[in-house]
C-alpha positions in Angstrom: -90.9 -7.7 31.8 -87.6 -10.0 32.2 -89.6 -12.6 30.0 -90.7 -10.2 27.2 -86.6 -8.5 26.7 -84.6 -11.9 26.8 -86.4 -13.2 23.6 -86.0 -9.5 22.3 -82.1 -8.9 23.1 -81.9 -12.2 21.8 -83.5 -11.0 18.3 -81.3 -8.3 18.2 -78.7 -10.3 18.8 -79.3 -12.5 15.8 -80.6 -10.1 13.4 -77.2 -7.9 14.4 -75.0 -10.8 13.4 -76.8 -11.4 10.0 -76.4 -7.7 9.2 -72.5 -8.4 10.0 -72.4 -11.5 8.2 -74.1 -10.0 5.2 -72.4 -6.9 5.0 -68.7 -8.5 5.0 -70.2 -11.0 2.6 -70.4 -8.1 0.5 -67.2 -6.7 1.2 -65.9 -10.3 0.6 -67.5 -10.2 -3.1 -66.4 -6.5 -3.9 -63.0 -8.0 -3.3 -63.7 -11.5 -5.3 -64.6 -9.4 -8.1 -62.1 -6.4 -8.0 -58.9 -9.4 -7.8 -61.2 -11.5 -10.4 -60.2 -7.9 -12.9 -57.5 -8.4 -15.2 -57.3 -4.6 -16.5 -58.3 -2.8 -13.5 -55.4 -1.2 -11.6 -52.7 -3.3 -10.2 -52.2 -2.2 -7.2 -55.9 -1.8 -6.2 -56.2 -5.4 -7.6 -53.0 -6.5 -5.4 -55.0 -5.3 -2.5 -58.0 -6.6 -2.9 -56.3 -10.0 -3.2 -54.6 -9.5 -0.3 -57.5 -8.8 1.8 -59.2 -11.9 -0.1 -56.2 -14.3 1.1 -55.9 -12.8 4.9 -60.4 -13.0 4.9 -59.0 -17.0 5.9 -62.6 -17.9 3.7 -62.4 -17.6 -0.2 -63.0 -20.6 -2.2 -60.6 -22.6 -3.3 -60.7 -20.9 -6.8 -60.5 -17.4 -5.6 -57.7 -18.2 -2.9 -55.7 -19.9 -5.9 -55.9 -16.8 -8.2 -55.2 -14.4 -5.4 -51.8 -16.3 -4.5 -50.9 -16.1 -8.2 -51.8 -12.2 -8.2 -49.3 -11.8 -5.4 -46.6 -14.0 -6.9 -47.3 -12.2 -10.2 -46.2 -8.6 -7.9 -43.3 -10.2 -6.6 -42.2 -12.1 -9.8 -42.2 -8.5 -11.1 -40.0 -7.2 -8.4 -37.5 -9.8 -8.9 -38.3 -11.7 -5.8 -38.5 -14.8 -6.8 -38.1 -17.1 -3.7 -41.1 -15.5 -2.4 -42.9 -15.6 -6.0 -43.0 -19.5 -6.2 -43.6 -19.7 -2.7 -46.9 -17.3 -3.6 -47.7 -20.0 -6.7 -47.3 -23.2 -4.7 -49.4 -22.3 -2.4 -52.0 -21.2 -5.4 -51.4 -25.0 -6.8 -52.1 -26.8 -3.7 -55.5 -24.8 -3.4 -56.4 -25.3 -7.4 -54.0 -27.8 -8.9 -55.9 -28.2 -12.0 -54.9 -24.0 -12.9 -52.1 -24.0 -15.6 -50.9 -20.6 -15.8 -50.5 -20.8 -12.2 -48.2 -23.8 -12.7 -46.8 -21.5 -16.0 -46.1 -19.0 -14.2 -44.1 -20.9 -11.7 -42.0 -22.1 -13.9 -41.3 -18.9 -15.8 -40.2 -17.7 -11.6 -38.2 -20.9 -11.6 -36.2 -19.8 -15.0 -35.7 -16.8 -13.7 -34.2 -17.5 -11.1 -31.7 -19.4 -12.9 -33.2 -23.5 -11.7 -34.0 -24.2 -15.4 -34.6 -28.1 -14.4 -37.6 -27.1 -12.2 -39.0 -24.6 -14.5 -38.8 -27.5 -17.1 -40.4 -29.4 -15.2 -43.6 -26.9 -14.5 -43.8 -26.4 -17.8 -43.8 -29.9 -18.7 -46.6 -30.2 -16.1 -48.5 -27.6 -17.5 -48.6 -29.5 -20.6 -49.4 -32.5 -19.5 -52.9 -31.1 -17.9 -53.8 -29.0 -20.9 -51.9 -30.2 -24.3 -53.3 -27.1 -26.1 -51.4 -24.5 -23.5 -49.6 -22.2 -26.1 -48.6 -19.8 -23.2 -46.7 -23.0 -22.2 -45.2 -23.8 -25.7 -44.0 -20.4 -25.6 -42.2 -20.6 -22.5 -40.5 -23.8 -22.9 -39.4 -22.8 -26.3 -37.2 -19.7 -24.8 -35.7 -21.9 -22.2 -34.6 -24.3 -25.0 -33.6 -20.9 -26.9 -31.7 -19.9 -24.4 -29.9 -23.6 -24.1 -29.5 -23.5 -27.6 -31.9 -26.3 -28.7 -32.4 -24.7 -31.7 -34.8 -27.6 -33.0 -36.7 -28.3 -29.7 -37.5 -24.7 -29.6 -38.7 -23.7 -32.9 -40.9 -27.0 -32.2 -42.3 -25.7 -29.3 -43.0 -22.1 -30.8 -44.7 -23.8 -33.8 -47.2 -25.8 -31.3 -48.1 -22.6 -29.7 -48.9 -21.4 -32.8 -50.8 -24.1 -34.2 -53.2 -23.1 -30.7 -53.0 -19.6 -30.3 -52.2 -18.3 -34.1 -52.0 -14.6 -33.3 -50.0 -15.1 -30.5 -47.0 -11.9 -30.5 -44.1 -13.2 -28.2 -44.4 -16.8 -30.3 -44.6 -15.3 -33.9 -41.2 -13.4 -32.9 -39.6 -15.8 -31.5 -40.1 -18.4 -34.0 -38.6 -15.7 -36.0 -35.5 -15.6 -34.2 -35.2 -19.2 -34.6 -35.6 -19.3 -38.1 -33.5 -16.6 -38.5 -30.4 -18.1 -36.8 -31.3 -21.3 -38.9 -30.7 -19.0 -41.8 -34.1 -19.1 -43.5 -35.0 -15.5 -44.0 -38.2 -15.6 -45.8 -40.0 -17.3 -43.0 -38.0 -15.6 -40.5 -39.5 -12.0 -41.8 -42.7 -13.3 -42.1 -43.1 -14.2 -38.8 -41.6 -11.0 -38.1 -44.4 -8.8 -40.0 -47.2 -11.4 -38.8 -45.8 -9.6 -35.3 -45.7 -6.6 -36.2 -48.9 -6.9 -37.7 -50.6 -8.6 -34.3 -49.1 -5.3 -32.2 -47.2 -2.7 -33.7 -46.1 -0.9 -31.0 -44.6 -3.7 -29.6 -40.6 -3.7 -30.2 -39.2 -7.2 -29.9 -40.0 -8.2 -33.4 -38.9 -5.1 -34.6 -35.3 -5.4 -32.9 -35.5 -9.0 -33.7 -36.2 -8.1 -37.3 -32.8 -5.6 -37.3 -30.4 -8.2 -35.7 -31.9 -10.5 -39.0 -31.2 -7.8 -41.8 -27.9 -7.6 -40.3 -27.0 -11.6 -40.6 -28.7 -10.8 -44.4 -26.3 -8.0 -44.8 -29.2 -5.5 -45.3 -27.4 -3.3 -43.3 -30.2 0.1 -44.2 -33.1 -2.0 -43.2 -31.5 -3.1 -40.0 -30.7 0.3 -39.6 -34.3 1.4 -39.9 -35.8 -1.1 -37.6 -34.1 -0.6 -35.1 -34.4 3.7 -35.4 -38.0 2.5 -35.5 -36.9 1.1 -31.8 -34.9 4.0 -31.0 -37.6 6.2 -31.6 -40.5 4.2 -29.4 -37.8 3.8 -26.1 -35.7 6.6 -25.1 -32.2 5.4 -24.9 -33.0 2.4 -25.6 -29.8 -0.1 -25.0 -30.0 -2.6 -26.9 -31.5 -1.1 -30.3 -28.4 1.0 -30.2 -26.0 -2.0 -29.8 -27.5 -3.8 -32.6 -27.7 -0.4 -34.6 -23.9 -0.3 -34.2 -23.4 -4.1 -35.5 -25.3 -2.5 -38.6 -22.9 0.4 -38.9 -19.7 -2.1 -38.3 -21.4 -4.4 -41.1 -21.4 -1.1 -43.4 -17.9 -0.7 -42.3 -19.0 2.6 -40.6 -16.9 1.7 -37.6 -17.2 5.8 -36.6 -20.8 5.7 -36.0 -20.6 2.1 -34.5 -18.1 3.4 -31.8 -20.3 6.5 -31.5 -23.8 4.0 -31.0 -21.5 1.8 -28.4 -20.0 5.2 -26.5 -23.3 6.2 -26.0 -24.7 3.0 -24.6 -21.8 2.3 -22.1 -22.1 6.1 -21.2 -25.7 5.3 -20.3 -24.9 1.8 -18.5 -21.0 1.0 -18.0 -22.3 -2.4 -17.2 -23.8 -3.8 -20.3 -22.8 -6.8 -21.7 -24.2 -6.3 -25.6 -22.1 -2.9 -25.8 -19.3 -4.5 -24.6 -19.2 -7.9 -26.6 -20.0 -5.0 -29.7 -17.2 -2.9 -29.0 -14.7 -5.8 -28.5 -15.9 -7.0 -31.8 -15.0 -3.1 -33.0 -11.6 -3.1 -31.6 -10.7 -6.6 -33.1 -11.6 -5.4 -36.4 -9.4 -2.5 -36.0 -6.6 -4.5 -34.7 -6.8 -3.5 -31.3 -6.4 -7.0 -29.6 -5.8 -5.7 -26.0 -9.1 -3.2 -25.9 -10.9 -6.2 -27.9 -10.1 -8.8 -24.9 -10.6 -6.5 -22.1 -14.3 -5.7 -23.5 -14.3 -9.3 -24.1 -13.3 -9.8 -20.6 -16.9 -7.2 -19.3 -19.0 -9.2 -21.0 -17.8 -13.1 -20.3 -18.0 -13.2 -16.7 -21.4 -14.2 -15.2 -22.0 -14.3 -11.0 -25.4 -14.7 -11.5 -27.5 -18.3 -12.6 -29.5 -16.6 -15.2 -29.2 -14.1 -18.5 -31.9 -12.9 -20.2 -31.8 -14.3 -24.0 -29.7 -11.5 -25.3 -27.7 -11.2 -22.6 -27.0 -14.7 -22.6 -25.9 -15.2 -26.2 -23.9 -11.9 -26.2 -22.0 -13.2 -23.1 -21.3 -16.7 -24.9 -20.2 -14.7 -28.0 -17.5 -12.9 -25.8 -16.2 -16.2 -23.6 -15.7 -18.0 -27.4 -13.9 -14.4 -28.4 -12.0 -14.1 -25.5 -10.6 -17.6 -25.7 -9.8 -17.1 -29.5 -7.9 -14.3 -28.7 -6.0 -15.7 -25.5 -5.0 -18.7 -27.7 -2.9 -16.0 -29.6 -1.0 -15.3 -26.6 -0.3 -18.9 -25.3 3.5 -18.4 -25.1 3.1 -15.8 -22.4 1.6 -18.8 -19.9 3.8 -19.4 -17.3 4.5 -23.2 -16.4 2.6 -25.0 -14.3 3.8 -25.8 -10.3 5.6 -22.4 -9.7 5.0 -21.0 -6.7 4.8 -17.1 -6.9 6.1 -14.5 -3.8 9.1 -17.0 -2.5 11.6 -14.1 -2.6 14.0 -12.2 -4.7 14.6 -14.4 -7.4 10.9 -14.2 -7.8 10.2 -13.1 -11.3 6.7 -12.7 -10.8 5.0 -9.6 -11.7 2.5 -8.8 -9.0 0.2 -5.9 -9.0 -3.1 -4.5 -7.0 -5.6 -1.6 -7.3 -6.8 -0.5 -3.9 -9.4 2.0 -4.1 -11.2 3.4 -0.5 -14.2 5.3 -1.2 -15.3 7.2 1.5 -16.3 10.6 0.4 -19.9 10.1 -0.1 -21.6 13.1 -1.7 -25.3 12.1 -1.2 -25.3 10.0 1.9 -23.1 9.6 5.3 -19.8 9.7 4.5 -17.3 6.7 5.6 -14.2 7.5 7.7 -12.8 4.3 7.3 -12.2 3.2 3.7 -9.4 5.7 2.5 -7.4 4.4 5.8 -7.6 1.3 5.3 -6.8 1.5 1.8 -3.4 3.2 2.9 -2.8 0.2 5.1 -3.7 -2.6 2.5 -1.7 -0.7 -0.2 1.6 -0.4 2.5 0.9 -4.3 3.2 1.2 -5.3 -0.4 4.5 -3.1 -1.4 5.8 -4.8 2.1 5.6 -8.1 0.7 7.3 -7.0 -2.9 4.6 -6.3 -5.0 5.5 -4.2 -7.9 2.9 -2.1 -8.6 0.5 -0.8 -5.9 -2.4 1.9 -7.2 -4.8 3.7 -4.8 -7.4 5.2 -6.2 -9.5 6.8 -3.6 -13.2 8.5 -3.7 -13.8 7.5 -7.1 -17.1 8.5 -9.1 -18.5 6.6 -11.3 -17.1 7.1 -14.8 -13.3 7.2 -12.8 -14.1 3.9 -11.6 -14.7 2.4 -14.8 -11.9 4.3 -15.9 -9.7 2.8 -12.8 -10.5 -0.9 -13.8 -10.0 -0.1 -17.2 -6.0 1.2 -16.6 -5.8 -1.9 -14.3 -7.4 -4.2 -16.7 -4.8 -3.3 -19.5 -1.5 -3.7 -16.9 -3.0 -7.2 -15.2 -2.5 -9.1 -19.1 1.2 -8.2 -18.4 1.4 -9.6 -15.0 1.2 -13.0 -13.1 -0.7 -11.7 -10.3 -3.3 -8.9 -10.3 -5.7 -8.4 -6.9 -8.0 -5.7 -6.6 -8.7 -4.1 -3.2 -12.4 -2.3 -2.0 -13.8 -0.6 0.8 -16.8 1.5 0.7 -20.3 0.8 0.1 -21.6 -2.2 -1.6 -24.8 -4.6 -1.8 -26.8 -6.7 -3.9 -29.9 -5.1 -5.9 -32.0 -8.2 -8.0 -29.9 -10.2 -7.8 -26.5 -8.4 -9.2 -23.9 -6.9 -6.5 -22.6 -3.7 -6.6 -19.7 -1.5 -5.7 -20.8 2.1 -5.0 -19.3 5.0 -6.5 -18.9 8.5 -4.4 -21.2 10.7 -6.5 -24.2 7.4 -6.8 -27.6 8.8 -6.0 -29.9 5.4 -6.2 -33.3 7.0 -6.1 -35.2 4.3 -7.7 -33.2 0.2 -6.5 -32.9 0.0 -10.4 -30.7 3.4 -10.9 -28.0 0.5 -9.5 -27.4 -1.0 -12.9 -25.9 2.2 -14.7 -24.7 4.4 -11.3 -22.8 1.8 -9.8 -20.0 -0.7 -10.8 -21.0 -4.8 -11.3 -18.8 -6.7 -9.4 -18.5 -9.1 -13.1 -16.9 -5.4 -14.0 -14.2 -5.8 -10.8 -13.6 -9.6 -12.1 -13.2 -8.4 -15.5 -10.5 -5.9 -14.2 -8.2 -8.9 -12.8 -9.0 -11.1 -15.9 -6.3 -10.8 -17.3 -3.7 -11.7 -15.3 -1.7 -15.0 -16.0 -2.3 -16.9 -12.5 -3.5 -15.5 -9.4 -6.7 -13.0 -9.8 -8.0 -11.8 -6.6 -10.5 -9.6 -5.6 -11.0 -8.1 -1.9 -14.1 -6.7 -0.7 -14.3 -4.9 2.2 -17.7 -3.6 1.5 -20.3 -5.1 2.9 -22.1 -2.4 4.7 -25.9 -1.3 5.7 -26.8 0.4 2.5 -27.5 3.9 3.3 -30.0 4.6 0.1 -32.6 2.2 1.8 -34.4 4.2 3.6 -35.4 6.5 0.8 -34.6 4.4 -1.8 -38.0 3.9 -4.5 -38.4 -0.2 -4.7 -39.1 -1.6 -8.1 -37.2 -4.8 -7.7 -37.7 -7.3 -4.5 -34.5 -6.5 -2.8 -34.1 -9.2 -0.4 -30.2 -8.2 0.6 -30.3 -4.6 -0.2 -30.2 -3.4 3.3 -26.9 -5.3 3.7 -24.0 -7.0 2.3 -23.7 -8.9 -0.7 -25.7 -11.9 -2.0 -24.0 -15.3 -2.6 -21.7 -16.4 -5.7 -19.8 -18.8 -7.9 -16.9 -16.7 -9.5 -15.5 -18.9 -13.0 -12.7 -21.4 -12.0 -9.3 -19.5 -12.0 -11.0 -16.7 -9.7 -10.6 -15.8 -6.1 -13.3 -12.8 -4.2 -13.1 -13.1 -0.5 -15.6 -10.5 1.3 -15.2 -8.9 4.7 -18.4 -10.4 5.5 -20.4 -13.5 4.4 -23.0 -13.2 1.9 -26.2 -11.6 3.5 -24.5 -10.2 6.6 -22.6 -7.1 7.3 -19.1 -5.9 8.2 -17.6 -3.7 11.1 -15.9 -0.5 10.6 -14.4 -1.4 14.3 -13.2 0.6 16.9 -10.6 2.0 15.2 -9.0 3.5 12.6 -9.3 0.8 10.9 -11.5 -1.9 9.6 -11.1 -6.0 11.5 -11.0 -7.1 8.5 -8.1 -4.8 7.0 -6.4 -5.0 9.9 -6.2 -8.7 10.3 -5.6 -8.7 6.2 -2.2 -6.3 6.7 -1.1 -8.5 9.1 -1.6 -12.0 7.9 -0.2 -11.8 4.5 2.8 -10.6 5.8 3.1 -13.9 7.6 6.0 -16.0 5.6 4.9 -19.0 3.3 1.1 -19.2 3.8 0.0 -20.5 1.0 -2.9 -17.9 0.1 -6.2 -20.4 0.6 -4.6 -20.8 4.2 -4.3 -17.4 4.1 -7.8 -16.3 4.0 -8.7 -19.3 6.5 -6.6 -17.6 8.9 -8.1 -13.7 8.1 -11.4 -15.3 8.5 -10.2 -16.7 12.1 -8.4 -13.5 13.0 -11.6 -11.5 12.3 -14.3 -14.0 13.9 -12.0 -13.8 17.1 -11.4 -9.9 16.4 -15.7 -9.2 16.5 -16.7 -11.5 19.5 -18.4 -13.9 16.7 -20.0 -10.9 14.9 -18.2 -11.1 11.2 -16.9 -13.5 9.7 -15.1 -13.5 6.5 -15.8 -15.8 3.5 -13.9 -16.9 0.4 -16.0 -17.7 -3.0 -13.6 -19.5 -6.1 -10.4 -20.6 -5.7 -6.9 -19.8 -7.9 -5.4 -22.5 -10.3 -5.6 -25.8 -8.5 -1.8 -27.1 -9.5 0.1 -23.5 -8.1 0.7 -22.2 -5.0 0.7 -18.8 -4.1 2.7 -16.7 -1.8 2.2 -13.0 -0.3 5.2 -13.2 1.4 8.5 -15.4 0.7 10.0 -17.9 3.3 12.7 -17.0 5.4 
């Protein structure tokens, strides 16, 4: 009997094993095929590629294009470390696949390494010569550089392969357009238009070129054509108001670049507009502090608009501040060495603690008070707390500030509350910010490029304290659009323009202490230390740093980013 169920169980066995085999090589095709589809739904595609990638046994083709699906999800979300890392690992397993390599390299620009998305695109090339996708994307990057030549080059060769190609017909439109050759410029425009009209690029593109042909109603009209397609949509609106200025309808461009800035305080087209608005009207101090909102940068990379909007402000700004030249003060003086000082020194300390839609923070408005009392110890003329601010009296805070620091030598501006990075950008928090979706960010909260802006002005030292690097209480219910890899805490990494000086309470990525009591380590140590006679202020912060490391047993430690004018030395307290 033994003899007859050994070669049976064995049988089984075998036949069991080929049913398993056969049926998860099904399940393994479902999911080759469901990843393979381009118009299916994303997320049900992202899955099955995942499943396809953690199976350990799709081909080498299949693995590839599942590691570009995911990088293609998190490039979307903004994450791009973890995007290329997604694409490389696609390459190694299909070198020979282009658009992986393309898409790489459009991760790469975005993430502000132009050299090495240069170099992917070059690469891309070099494989398959006829790659228009390619063409395209190495024309914006030169777009954005300003290689006005090399790009409409590049835009042309992706046309010469893929002739009814959208993104390159309009952007060889902008190109011609800002080489002045209209004709060609609106044909590629309509040839856009034609290809997809519900697109809007070519049709904002198209505006922005009526307005550098002074057809000021047909700018007008393309971009209500915009308006119309996308609710509040930004950046129609700005360029609408450039056609109302061009009309000399100054009214209804103020009206156009109120309503933006309403909708997003920090946008840098509505502010770069509006200080072109206030210069025409001869308002040279609201011109340079908009100015001022729009030239400051923290991050590596601007999209193309952004980035040519911001240029157009830093060459405005520094036309305008070449006006006022004989209020400089001399190189070498030291500022804060006692009464015969004349050095006008003022600070905005705001503590926002109030929180109307999440825990609210006991420390910030104290340690506010003790900051503020610290700085009119050590002379400083004007002090102004601002506490539990909302949003829109933020923005107005900065902007009061922002007109006093172009009359002083010294302007420092003082935080505490909430604060993190979202994709990329950090924020500062206002009371009454709900943050349902990681992207509300951008027009409920305050850019720190805003707080920068706010000290801008000043004549030598502009300083900016940040005691603000907390766990961010909207995580846990907080709808993800954008890969926040720091969102949870603190503040992501910077390179503030020369002339600037942030120090946060925390290094970048890491989060600070409220303490055990009343107030913060980091205020605390702050009050004290710049009270401390003739401690030059990079010292300074070497020392808050040490105070604080010392203070936490090792578990914060401070961090400055920038540094004040190289050839002056600068004082909180004067020498005894």
């Amino acid at each position: 009997m033994l003899r007859i169920l050994l070669p049976l169980l064995l049988f089984l066995s075998i036949a069991s094993a080929s049913v398993t085999q056969a049926v998860a090589g099904l399940l393994l095709g479902d999911d080759v095929a469901t990843c393979r589809e381009r118009q299916g739904d994303a997320q049900v595609r992202l899955n099955a590629c995942e499943r396809l990638i953690a199976s350990g046994r799709a081909a080498p083709k299949d693995l590839a294009l599942a590691l570009a699906v995911r990088g293609d999800g998190l490039a979307q979300k903004r994450d791009y470390d973890k995007a290329i890392a997604a694409y490389s690992s696609a390459i190694a397993a299909d070198p020979e696949n282009v658009r992986i390599i393309d898409a790489r390299g459009v991760a790469y620009e975005r993430k502000g390494e132009d050299d090495l998305a240069m170099a992917d695109y070059q690469l891309a090339l070099q494989k398959r010569p006829n790659f228009a996708l390619a063409y395209n994307n190495r024309g914006t990057l030169f777009l954005r550089k300003g290689a006005l030549q090399s790009a409409l080059d590049d835009f042309n060769a992706a046309l010469k392969y893929a002739p009814t190609q959208y993104l390159a017909h309009a952007n060889r439109g902008r190109v011609r357009a800002l080489n002045k050759e209209f004709d060609a410029a609106l044909a590629d425009f309509a040839e856009a238009i034609r290809i997809d009209g519900n697109a809007t690029l070519a049709f904002t593109l198209r505006c922005v070129a009526y307005i550098d042909m002074r057809r000021f109603d047909d700018a007008i009209g393309d971009c209500n054509t915009v308006i119309d397609k996308v609710q509040n949509g930004q950046l129609a609106m700005a360029r609408r108001a450039e056609a109302y200025m061009g009309k000399g309808n100054l009214d209804a461009a103020l009206k156009d670049l109120t309503a933006v800035l309403a909708l997003n305080p920090n946008n840098v087209r509505a502010h770069m507009d509006r200080g072109k608005l206030f210069e025409r009207r001869g308002d040279l101090a609201q011109a340079r502090a908009d100015y001022r909102s729009a030239a400051f940068a923290l991050t590596k990379f601007d999209g193309l608009d952004v980035a040519m909007a911001r240029k157009e402000a830093q060459e405005r700004l520094a036309a305008l501040s070449a006006q006022g030249t004989s209020q400089k003060t001399s190189q070498g003086t030291s500022y804060g060495l006692g009464p015969v000082n004349s050095a006008r020194r003022i600070a905005l300390v705001i503590g926002n603690g109030a929180y109307r839609n999440v825990q609210p923070l006991d420390n910030p408005p104290r340690d506010a008070k003790l900051i503020a009392a610290a700085l009119r110890d050590v002379g400083f003329q004007a002090v102004t707390i601002s506490n539990d601010l909302t949003r829109d009296k933020f923005f107005e805070a900065l902007g009061a500030f922002a007109s006093e620091a172009e009359k002083a030598d010294w302007a420092v501006v003082y935080y505490a509350g909430h604060g993190f990075e979202v994709g990329g950008i950090n924020y500062l928090v206002p009371v009454d910010a709900r943050l349902a979706v990681d992207k509300d960010a951008e027009t409920e909260a305050v850019a720190l490029e805003q707080v920068l802006a706010a000290v801008g002005g000043a004549r030598s030292l502009r300083l900016v304290l940040l005691d603000a690097c907390r766990n961010n209480p909207f995580a846990p219910t907080m709808r993800r659009t954008i890969a926040l890899k720091l969102v949870d805490k603190g503040f992501s990494n910077i390179e503030p323009s020369a002339g600037f000086m942030v120090v946060y309470a925390a290094k970048h990525g890491e989060t600070a202490l409220d303490g055990d009591g009343a107030d913060s380590p980091f205020a605390l140590a702050l009050a004290h230390d710049l009270k401390e006679p003739r401690v030059e202020v990079r010292k300074l912060f070497d020392i808050v740093r040490d105070d604080v490391w010392n203070a936490t047993k090792h578990a914060q430690q401070p961090f400055t980013y920038g540094s004040p004018p190289g050839r002056e030395d600068f004082y909180f307290a004067a020498g005894k």
